[in-house]
C-alpha distance (Angstrom), angle and dihedral (degrees) to the residues before:
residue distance angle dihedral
X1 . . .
X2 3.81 . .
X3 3.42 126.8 .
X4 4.25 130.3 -152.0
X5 3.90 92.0 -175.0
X6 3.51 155.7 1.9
X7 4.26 122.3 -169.0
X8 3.86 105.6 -175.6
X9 4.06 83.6 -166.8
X10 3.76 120.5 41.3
X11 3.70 143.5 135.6
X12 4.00 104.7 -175.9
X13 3.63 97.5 82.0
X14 3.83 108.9 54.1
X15 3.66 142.1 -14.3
X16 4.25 117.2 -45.9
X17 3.49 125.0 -11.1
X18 4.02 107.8 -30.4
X19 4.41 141.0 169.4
X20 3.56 100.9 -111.6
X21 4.20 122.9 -163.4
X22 3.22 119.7 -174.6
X23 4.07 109.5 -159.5
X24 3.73 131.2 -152.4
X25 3.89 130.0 -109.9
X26 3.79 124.8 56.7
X27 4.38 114.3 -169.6
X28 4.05 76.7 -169.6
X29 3.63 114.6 74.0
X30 3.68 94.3 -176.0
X31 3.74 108.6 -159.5
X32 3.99 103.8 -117.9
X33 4.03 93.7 26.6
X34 4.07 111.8 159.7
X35 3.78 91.0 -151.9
X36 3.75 98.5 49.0
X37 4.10 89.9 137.3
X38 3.70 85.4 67.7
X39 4.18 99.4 61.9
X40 3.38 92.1 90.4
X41 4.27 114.6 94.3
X42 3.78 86.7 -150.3
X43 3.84 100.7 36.6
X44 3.65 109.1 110.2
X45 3.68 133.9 5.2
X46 3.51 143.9 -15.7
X47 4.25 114.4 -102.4
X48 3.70 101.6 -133.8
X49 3.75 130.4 -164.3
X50 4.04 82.6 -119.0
X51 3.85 89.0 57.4
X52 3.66 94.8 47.9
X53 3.75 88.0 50.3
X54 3.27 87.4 51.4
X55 3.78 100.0 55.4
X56 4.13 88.4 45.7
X57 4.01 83.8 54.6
X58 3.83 95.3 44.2
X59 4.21 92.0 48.7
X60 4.21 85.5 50.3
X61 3.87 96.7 38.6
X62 4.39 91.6 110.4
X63 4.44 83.1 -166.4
X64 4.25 76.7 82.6
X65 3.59 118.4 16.2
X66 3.82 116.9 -148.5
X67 3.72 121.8 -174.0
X68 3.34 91.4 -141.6
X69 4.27 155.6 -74.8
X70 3.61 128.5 -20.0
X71 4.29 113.9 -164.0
X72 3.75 114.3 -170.0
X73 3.37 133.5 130.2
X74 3.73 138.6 102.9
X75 3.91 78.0 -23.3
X76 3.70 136.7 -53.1
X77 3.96 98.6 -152.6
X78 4.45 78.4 42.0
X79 4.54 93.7 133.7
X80 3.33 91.7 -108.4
X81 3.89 102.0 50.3
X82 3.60 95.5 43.4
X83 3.63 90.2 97.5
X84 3.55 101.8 49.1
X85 3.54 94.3 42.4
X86 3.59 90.1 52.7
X87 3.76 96.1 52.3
X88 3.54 88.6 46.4
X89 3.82 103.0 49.6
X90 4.40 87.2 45.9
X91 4.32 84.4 55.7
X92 3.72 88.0 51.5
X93 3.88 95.7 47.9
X94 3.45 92.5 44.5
X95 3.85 105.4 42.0
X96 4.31 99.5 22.3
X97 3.86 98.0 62.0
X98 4.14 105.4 -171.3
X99 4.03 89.5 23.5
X100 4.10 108.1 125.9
X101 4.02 107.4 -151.2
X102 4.27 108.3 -139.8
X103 3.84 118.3 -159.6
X104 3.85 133.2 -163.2
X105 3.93 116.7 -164.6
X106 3.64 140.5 164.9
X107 3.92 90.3 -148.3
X108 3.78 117.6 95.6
X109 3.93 112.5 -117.1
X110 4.01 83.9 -119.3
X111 3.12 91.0 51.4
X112 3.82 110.2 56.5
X113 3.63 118.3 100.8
X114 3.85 130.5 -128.0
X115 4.04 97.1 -81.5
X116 4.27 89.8 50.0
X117 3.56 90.3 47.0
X118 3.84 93.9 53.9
X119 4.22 83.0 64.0
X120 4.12 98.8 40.6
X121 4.07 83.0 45.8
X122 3.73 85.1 67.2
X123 3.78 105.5 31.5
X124 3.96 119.1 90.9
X125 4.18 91.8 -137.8
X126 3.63 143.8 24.3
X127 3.34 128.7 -166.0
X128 3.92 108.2 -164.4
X129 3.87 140.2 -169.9
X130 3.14 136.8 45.4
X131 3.92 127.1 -67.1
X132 4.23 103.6 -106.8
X133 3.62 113.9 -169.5
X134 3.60 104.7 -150.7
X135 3.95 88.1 48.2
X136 4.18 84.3 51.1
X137 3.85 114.2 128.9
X138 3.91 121.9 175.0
X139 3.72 97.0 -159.4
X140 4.30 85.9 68.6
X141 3.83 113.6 106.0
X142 3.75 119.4 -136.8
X143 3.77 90.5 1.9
X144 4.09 142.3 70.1
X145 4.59 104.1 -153.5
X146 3.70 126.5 42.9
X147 3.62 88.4 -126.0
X148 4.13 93.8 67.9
X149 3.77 113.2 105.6
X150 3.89 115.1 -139.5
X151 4.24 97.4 -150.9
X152 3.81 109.4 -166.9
X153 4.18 94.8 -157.4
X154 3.85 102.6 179.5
């Protein structure tokens, strides 16, 4: 899996102060997209074992408390990121206790197949659809079109 960015401190993309990685590849293309530069599964960087220990040590470091992970991208449940996501959201469940893991995808929840389920089965809240520009309303929180679903899983 690539990677376009990493912000070991942010509060744009979910609820309090949160890590937020934003992955490469996107199969959607939505028309109007703000992260178009990150469609590409080999634009960017490499994800690294040191960068994913660095996001487990960022989400326990108690000098800034985060309440928790932020995926976006490109997109996390993208084919080819499925399995580092995966890996990466089980490491946070099982050495983060208290984190809450956010997701952003262009994929439908009813439309994910088994291997994108196993990471939404463990992630506290999806946000699915695609982004559609003539359904896009700035006054919506933690999403850009109408037609986005906000799914509170656990």
């Amino acid at each position: 899996m690539n990677i376009h960015q990493y912000y070991p401190v942010d509060i744009v993309n979910g609820p309090g102060t949160r890590c937020t990685l934003f992955v490469s590849g996107c199969v959607h293309e939505c028309p109007g997209c703000y992260n178009k530069s990150t469609w590409r599964v080999n634009s960017g960087m490499a994800f690294t074992l040191e960068m994913e220990d660095r996001i487990i040590a960022d989400l326990n470091d108690t000098r800034i408390r985060r309440q928790g992970l932020s995926l976006s991208g490109g997109d996390p449940l993208h084919p080819q990121n499925v399995a580092d996501v995966l890996k990466l959201v089980k490491r946070v469940k099982a050495e983060c206790p208290g984190k809450d893991i956010w997701l952003w995808t262009g994929y439908k929840i009813d439309e994910l197949i088994e291997a994108q389920r196993e990471v939404v089965d463990l992630i506290n809240v999806l946000i699915d659809g695609k982004f559609v520009q003539d359904l896009k309303d700035p006054a919506l929180v933690w999403r850009g079109s109408s037609n986005q679903v906000v799914h509170h899983l656990r």
